[in-house]
PyMOL commands that place a pseudoatom at each C-alpha (Angstrom):
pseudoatom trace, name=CA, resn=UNK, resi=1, chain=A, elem=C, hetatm=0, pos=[6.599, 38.667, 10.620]
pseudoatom trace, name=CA, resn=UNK, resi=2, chain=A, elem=C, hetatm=0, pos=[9.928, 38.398, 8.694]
pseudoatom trace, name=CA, resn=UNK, resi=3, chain=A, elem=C, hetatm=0, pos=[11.870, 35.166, 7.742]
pseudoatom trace, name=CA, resn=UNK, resi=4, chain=A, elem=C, hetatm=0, pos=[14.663, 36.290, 11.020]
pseudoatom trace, name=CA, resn=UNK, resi=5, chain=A, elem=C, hetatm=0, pos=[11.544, 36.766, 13.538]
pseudoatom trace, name=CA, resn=UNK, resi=6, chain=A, elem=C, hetatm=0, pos=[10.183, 33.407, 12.319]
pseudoatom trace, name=CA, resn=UNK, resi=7, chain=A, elem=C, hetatm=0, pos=[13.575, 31.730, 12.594]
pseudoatom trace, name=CA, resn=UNK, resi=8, chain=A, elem=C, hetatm=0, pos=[14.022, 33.150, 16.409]
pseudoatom trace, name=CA, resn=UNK, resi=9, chain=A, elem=C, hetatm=0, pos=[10.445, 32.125, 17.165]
pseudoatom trace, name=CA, resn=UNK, resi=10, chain=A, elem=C, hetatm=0, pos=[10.742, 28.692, 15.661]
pseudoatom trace, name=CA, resn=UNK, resi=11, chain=A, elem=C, hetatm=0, pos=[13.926, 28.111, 17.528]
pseudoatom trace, name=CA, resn=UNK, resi=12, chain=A, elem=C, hetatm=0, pos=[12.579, 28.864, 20.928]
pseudoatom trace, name=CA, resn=UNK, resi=13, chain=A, elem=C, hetatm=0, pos=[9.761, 27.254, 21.160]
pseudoatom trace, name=CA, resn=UNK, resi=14, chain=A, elem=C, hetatm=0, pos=[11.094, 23.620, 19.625]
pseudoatom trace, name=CA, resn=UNK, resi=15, chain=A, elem=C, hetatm=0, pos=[15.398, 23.869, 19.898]
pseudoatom trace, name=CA, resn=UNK, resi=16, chain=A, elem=C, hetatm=0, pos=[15.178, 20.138, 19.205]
pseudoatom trace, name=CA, resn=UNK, resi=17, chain=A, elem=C, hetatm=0, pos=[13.082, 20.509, 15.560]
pseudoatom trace, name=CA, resn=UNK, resi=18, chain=A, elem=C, hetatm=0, pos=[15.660, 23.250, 14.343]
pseudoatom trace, name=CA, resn=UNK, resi=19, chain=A, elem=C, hetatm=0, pos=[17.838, 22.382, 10.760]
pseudoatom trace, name=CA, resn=UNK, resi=20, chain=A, elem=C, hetatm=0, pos=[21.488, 22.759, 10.584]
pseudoatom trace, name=CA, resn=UNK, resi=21, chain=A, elem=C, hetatm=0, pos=[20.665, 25.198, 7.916]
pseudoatom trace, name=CA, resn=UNK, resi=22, chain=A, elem=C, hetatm=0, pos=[18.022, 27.313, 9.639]
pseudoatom trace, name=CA, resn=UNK, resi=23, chain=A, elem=C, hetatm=0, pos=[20.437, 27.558, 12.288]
pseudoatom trace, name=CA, resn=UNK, resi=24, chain=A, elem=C, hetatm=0, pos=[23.418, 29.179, 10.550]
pseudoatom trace, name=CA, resn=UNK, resi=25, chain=A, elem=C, hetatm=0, pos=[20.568, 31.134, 8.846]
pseudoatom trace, name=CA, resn=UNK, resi=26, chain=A, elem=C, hetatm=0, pos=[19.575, 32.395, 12.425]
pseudoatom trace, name=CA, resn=UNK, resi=27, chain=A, elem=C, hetatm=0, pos=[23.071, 33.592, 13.219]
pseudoatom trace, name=CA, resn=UNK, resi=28, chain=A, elem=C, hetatm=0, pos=[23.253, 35.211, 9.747]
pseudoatom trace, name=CA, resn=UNK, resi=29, chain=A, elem=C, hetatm=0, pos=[20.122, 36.904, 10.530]
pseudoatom trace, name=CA, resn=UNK, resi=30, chain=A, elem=C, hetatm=0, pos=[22.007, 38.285, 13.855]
pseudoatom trace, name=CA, resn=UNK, resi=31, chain=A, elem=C, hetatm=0, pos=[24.956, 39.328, 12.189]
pseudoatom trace, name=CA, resn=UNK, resi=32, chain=A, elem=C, hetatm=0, pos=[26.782, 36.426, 12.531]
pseudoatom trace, name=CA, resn=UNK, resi=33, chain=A, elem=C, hetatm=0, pos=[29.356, 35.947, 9.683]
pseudoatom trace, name=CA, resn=UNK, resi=34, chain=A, elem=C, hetatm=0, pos=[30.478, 32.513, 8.909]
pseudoatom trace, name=CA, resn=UNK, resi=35, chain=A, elem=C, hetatm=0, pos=[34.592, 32.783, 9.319]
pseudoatom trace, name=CA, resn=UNK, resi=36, chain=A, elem=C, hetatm=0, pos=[35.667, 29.225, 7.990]
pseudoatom trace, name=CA, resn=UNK, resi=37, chain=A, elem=C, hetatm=0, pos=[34.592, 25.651, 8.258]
pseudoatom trace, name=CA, resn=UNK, resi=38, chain=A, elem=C, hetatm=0, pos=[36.919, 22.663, 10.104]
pseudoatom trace, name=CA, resn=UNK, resi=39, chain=A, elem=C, hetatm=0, pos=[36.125, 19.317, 10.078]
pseudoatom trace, name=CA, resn=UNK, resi=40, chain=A, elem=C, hetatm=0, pos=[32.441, 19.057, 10.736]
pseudoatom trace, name=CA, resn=UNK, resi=41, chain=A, elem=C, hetatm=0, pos=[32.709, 22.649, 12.768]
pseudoatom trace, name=CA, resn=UNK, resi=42, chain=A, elem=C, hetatm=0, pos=[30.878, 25.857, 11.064]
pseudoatom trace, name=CA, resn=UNK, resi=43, chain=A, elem=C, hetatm=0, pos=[32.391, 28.566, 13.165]
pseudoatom trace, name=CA, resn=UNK, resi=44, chain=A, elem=C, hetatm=0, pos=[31.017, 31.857, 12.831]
pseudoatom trace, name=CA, resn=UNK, resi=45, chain=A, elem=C, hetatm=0, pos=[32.179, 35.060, 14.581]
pseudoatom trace, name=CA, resn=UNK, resi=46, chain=A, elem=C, hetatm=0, pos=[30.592, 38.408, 15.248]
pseudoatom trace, name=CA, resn=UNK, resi=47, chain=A, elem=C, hetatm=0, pos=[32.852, 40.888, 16.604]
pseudoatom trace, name=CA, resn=UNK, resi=48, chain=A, elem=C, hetatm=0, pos=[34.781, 39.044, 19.828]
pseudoatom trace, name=CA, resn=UNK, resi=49, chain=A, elem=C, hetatm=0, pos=[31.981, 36.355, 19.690]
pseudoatom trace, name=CA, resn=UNK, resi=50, chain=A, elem=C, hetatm=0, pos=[32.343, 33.191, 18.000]
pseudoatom trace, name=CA, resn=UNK, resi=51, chain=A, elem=C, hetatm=0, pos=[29.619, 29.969, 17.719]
pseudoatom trace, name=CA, resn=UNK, resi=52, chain=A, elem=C, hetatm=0, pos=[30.633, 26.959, 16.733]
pseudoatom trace, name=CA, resn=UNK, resi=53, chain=A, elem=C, hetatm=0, pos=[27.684, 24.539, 14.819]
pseudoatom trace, name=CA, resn=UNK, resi=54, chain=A, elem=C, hetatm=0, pos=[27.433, 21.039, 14.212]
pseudoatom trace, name=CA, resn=UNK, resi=55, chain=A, elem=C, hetatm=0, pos=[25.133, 19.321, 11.593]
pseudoatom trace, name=CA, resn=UNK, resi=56, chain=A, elem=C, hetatm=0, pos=[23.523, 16.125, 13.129]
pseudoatom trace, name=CA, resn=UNK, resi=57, chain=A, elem=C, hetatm=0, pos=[22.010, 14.182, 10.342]
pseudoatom trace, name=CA, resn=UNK, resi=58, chain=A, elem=C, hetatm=0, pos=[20.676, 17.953, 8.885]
pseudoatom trace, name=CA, resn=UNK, resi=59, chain=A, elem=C, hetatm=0, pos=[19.561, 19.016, 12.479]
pseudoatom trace, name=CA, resn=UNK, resi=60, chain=A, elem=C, hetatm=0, pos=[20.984, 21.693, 14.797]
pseudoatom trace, name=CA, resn=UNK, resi=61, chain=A, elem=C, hetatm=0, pos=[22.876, 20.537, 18.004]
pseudoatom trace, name=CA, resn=UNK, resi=62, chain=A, elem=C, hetatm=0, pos=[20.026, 21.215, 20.389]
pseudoatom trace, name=CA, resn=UNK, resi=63, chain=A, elem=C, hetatm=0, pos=[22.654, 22.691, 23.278]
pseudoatom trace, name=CA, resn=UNK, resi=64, chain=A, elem=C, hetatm=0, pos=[24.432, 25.196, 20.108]
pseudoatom trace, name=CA, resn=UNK, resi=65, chain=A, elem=C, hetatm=0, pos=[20.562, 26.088, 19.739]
pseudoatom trace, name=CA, resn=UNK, resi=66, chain=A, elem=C, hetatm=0, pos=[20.740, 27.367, 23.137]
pseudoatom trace, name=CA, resn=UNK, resi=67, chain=A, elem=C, hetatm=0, pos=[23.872, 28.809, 23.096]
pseudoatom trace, name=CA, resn=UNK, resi=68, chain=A, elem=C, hetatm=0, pos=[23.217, 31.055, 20.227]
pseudoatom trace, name=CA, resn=UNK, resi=69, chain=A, elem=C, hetatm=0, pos=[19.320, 31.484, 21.971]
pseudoatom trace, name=CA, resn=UNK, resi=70, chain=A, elem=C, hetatm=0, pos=[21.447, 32.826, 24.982]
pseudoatom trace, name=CA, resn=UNK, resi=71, chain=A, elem=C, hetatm=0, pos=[24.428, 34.912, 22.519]
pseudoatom trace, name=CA, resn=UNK, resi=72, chain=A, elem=C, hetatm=0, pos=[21.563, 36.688, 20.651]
pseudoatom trace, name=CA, resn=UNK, resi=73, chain=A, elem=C, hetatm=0, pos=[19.381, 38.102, 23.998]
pseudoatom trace, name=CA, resn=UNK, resi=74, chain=A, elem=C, hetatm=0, pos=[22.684, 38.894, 25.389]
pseudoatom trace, name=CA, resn=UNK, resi=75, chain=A, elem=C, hetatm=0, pos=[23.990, 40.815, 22.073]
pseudoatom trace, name=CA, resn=UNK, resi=76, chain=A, elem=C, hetatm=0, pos=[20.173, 42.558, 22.540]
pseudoatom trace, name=CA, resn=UNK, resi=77, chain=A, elem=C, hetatm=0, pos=[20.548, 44.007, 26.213]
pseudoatom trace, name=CA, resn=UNK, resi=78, chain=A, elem=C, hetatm=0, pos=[24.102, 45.172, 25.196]
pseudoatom trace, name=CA, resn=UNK, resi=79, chain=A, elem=C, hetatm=0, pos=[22.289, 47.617, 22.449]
pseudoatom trace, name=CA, resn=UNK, resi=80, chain=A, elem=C, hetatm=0, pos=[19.828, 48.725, 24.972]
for i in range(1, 80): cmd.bond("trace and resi %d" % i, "trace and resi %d" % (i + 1))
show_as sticks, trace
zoom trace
């Protein structure tokens, strides 16, 4: 199991116990690019998608968890 699969797995099953950084490492791992950073936004953009993140005290937003959850299995039945 690679460090991506472990990432996705991780963020699953506990969306509340992810890290700021092993979130924008999640949407790297997905292709994700980060595009700029304003204010205390991270915005990263993959083709016509974009994800804004939010550190919380060095923990992901629980909800921008989600939302990226949701971006990548969407992203994933596109390819199919």
């Amino acid at each position: 199991m690679g460090r991506c699969d472990k990432l996705l797995t991780h963020a699953r099953n506990n969306p509340r116990g992810l890290r700021f950084s092993e979130l924008c490492g999640l949407a790297e791992c997905f292709g994700w690019v980060h595009a700029r950073t304003r204010g205390s936004h991270r915005i990263y953009k993959l083709r016509e998608h974009t994800m804004s993140f939010q550190d919380a005290n060095g923990y992901a937003k629980p909800y921008q968890v989600r939302q990226l959850l949701e971006a990548i299995d969407s992203l994933r039945q596109e390819g199919e």
